[in-house]
C-alpha positions in Angstrom: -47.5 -18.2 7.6 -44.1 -18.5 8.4 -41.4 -18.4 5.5 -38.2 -20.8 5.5 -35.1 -19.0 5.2 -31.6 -20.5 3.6 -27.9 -18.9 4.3 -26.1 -18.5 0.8 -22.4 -17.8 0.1 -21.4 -15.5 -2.8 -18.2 -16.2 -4.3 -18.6 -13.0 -6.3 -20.9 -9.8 -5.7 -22.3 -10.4 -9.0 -23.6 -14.2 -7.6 -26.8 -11.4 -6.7 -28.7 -8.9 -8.7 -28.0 -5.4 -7.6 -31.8 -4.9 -6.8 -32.1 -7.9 -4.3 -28.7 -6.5 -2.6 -29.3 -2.2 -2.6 -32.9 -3.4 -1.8 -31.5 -4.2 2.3 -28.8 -1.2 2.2 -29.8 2.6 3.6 -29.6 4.8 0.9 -27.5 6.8 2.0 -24.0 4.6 2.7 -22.2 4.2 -0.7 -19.6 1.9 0.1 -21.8 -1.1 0.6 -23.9 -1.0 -2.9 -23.9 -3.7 -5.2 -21.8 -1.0 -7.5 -18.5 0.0 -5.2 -18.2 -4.1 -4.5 -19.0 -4.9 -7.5 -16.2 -2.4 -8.8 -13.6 -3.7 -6.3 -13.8 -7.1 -7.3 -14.1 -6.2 -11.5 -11.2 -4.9 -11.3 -8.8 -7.0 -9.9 -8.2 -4.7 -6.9 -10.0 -7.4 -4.4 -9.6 -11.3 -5.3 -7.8 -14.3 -3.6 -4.7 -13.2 -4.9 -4.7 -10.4 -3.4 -5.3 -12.4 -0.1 -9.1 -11.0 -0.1 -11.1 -13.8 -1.0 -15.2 -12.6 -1.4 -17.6 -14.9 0.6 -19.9 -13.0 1.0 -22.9 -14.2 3.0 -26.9 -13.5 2.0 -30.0 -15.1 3.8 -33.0 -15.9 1.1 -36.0 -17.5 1.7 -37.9 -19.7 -0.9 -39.6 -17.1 -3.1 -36.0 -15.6 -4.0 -36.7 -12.3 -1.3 -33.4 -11.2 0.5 -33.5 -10.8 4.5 -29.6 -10.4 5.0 -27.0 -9.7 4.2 -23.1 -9.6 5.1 -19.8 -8.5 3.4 -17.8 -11.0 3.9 -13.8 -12.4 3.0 -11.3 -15.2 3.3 -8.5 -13.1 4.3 -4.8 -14.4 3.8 -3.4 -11.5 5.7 -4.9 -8.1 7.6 -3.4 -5.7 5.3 -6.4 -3.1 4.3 -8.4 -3.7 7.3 -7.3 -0.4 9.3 -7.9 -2.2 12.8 -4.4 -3.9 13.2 -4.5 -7.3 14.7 -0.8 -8.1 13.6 0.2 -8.4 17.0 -2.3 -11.3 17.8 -1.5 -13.1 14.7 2.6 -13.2 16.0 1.4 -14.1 19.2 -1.1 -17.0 17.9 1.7 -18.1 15.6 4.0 -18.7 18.1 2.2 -20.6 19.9 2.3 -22.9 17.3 -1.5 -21.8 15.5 -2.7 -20.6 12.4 -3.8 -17.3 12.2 -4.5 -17.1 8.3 -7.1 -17.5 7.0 -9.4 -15.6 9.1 -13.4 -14.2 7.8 -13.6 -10.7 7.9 -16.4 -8.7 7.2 -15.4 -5.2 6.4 -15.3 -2.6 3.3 -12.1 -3.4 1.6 -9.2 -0.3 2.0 -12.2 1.8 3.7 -12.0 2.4 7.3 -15.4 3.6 7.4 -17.9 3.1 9.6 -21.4 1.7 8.8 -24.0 -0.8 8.7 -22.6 -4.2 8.2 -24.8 -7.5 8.9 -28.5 -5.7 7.6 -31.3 -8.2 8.5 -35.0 -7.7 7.9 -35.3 -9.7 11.4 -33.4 -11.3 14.2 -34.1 -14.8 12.7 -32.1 -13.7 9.7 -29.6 -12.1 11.4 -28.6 -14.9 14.0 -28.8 -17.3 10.8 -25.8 -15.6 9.8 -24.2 -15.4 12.8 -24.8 -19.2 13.7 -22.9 -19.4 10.2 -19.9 -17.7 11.7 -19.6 -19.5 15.0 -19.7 -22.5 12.4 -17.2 -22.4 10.4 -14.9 -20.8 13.8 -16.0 -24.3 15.5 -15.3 -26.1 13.0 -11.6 -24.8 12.7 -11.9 -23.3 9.7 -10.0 -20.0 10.3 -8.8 -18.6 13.7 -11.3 -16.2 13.9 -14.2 -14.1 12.5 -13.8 -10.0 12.6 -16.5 -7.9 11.6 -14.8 -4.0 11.5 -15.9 -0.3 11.9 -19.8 -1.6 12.2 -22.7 1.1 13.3 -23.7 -0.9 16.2 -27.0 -2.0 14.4 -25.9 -5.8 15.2 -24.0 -5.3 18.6 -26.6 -7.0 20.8 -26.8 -10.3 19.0 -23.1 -10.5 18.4 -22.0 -9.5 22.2 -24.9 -12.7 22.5 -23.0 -14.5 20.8 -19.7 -13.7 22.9 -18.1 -11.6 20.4 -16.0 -8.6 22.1 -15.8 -5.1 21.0 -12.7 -3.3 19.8 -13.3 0.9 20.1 -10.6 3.0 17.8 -11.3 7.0 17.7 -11.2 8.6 14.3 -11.6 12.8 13.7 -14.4 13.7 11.9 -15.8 17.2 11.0 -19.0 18.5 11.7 -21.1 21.8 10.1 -22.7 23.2 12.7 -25.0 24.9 9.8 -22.3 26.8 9.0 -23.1 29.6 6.1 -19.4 29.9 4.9 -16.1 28.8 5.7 -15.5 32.1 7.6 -18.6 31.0 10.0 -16.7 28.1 11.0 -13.7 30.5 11.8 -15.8 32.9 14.1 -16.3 29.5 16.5 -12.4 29.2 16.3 -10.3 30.6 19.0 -7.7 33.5 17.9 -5.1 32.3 17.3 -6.5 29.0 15.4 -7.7 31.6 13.4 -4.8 33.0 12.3 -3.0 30.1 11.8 -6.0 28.9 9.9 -5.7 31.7 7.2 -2.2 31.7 7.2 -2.3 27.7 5.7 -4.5 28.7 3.2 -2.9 32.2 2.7 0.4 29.9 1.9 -1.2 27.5 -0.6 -2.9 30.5 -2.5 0.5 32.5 -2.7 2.0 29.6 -4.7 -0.3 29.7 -7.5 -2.4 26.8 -6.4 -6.0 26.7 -7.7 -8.4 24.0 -7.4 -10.9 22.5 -9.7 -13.8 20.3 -8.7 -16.0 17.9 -10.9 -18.4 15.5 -9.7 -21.0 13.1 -11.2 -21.4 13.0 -15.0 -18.6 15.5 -15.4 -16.2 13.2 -14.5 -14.2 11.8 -17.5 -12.1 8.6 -18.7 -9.8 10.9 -19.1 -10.0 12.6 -15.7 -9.5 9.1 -13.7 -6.6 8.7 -16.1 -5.3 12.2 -14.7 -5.7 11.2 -11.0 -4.4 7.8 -11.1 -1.3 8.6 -10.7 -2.0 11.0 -7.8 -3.5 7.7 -5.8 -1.1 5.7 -6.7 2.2 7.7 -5.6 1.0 7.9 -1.8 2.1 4.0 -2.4 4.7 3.9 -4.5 6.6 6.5 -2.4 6.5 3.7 0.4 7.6 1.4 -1.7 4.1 -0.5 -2.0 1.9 -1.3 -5.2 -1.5 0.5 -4.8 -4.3 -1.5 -3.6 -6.4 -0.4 -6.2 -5.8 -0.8 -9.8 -6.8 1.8 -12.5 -10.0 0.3 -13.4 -12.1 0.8 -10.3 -12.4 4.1 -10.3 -13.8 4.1 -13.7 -15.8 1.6 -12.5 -16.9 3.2 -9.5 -17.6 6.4 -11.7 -19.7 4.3 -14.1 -21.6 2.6 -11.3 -22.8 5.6 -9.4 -21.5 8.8 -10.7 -23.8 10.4 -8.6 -21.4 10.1 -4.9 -18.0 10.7 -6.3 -16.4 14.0 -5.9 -12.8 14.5 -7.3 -10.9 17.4 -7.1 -7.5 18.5 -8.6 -5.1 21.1 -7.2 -3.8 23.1 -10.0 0.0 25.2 -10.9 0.3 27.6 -13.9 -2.2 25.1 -15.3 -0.8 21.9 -15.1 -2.0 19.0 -12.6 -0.1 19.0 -8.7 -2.2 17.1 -6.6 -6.0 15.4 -6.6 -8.2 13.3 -4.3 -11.6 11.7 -4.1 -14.4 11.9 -1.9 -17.9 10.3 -2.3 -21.1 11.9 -0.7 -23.7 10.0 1.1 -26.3 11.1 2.8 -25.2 14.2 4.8 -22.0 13.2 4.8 -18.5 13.7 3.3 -15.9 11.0 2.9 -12.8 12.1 1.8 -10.2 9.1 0.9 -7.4 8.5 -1.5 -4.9 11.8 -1.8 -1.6 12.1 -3.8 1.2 14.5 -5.0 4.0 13.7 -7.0 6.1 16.8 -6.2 6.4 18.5 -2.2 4.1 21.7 -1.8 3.5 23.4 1.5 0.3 22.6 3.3 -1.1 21.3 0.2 -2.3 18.2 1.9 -4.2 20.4 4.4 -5.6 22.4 2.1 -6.9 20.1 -0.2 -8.0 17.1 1.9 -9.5 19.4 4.9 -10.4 22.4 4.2 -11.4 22.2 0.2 -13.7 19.0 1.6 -15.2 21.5 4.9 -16.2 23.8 2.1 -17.3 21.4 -0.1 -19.7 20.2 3.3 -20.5 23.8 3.8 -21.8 24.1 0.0 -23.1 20.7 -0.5 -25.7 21.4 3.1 -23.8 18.4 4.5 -23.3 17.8 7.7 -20.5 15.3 8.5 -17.1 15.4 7.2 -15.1 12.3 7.4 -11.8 12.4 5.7 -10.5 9.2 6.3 -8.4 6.9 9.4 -5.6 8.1 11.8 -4.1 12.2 11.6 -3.8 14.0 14.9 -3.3 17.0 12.9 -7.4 17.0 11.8 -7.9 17.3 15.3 -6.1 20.8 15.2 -8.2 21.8 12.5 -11.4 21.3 13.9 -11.7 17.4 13.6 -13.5 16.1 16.6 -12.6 12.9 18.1 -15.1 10.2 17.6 -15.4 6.6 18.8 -15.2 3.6 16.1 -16.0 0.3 16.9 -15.5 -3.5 15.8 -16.4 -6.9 17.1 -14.0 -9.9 17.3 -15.2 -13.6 18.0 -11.6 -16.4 18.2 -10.5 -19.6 18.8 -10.4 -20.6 22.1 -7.1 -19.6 23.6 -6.6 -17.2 21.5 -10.1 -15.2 22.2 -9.7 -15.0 26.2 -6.5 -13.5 25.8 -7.6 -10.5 23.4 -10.9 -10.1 25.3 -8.9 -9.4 28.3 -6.6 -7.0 26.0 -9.5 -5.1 25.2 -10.9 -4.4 28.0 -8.1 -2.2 29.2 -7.2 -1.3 25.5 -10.5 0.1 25.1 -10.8 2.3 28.7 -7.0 4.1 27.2 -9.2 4.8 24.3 -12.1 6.3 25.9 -9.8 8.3 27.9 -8.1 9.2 24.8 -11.1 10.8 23.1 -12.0 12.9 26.0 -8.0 14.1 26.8 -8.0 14.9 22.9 -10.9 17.3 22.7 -8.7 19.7 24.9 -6.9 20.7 21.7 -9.5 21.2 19.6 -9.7 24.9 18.2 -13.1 26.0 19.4 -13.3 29.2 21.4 -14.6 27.8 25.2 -17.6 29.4 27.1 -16.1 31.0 29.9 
């Protein structure tokens, strides 16, 4: 018998139950559970004031069961998104169009990739889709964006006449590694020894590191990192997109993927960042310092996080958007992807853009693997 199936917009991730909403995620992506959204949008780090308005779109059908889902926002502006399309907002704006407000679904200040329209079937996923070409038709906003997506929907969408945008990222990858000095014996040389001589430089200025994760993690411990995450703003002059309260939040709402780590000096506090673990892999994101220390960056957002993979059995090491200088330390470039559907006009012009936008990227990825570290068979 078949079931009828409604589209419903959320104004706030708390509109659903986290059961009905974790029920359609893999368990093994944190950043789209009912608790990191959720935490986001408590705390005042994502509303429409901060020009990310939730609309979040789920497809029900009569008895209250949940067959999609989508994280969706009004967006004011692209700031946060990580796949810049300022340059097609001037262009559309001087042609005399709005570009604001746009839909866009993505993971807030996380340019991570991973599932993004789950459906239990393609009914409910072109549901939601249909929704989109909708409210685009109906001049609504000048386009609809859905970023760094696993590919799960790519059929239906490129149906639909969307058009894919590829980016490249650097991620490591523990090739079973047994310890961090397994991963050296696959480096060449001289990679090697500069290698060593990083961490050699950190170690000689007294720097220790302390790791807590889970249930160990304190009030009072967020209240010592905050201002680590917050100075990578403030240093540019910019207020941090995330207040205070979501990582206590986050904490609070699934302890059980947050990492945190703090770089230490004579005992007192230098540096600290966060990762959260899911599945077999390692995210590494938000990183301060409030005082200069050499290689400290390196050291604690690439290598403390390879042997955290190495310890954990993990596999994957993601730590985070753009840096050539991972791919010197054994990041490895990897393609991203996001789909783009415009007004008309508007959408011919960027299709055409990325076309030849994304062959420089492919051509990228493969030029960059050159100067990765590995020794090469001869």
């Amino acid at each position: 018998m078949l079931v009828a199936m409604h589209i419903r917009q959320l104004n706030h991730i708390s509109d659903i139950s986290p059961e009905l909403w974790d029920a359609l995620l893999p368990t093994d992506y944190p950043f789209l559970r009912h608790a990191f959204l959720h935490a986001l949008e408590h705390s005042g780090s994502v509303t429409p004031v901060q020009g990310w308005e939730p609309a979040h779109l789920v497809v029900e059908t009569t008895d209250g069961s949940l067959q999609a889902l989508l994280p969706l926002y009004r967006k004011q502006h692209s700031w946060g998104e990580y796949v810049f399309d300022f340059q097609w907002a001037e262009a559309w704006e001087r042609a005399g169009q709005r570009y604001y407000p746009k839909l866009t679904a993505a993971i807030p200040y996380s340019p991570v990739q991973g599932p993004r329209l789950l459906a239990r079937c393609a009914d409910s996923r072109g549901l939601i889709i249909s929704w989109l070409q909708r409210a685009l038709a109906g001049d609504q906003v000048s386009g609809t964006h859905l970023l760094f997506n696993d590919g799960e929907e790519n059929a239906a969408l490129e149906a639909a006449g969307w058009v894919q945008r590829l980016g490249c990222q650097f991620h490591w990858f523990n090739r079973g590694y047994g310890c961090f000095e397994d991963f050296l014996a696959v480096c060449n040389s001289r990679k090697r020894k500069n290698f060593r001589k990083e961490r050699q430089s950190v170690a000689a200025q007294g720097i220790q590191f302390e790791w807590l994760s889970g249930g160990e993690i304190s009030i009072a411990d967020w209240e010592r990192f905050y201002p680590f995450y917050a100075a990578t703003y403030l240093k540019r002059g910019r207020q941090p997109y995330l207040s205070a309260a979501f990582f206590q939040l986050l904490s609070a709402g699934m302890a059980e993927s947050v990492r945190l780590i703090f770089a230490r000096e004579a005992g007192r506090d230098v540096a600290g960042a966060l990762f959260l673990v899911g599945g077999d892999t390692l995210y590494g994101r938000y990183w301060g310092c409030l005082d200069e220390y050499d290689r400290l960056h390196f050291e604690t957002c690439f290598y403390q996080g390879m042997e955290r993979c190495i310890a954990e059995g993990l596999s994957r090491f993601d730590a985070g958007a753009q840096g050539e200088q991972k791919l010197l330390r054994g990041f490895e470039p990897v393609l991203t992807q996001s789909w783009h559907r415009m007004q008309p006009g508007l959408h011919e012009a960027v299709a055409d853009f990325l076309l030849r936008e994304g062959d420089s990227v492919r051509a990228y990825q493969q030029d960059a693997r050159q100067y990765l570290p590995y020794r090469r068979e001869e």
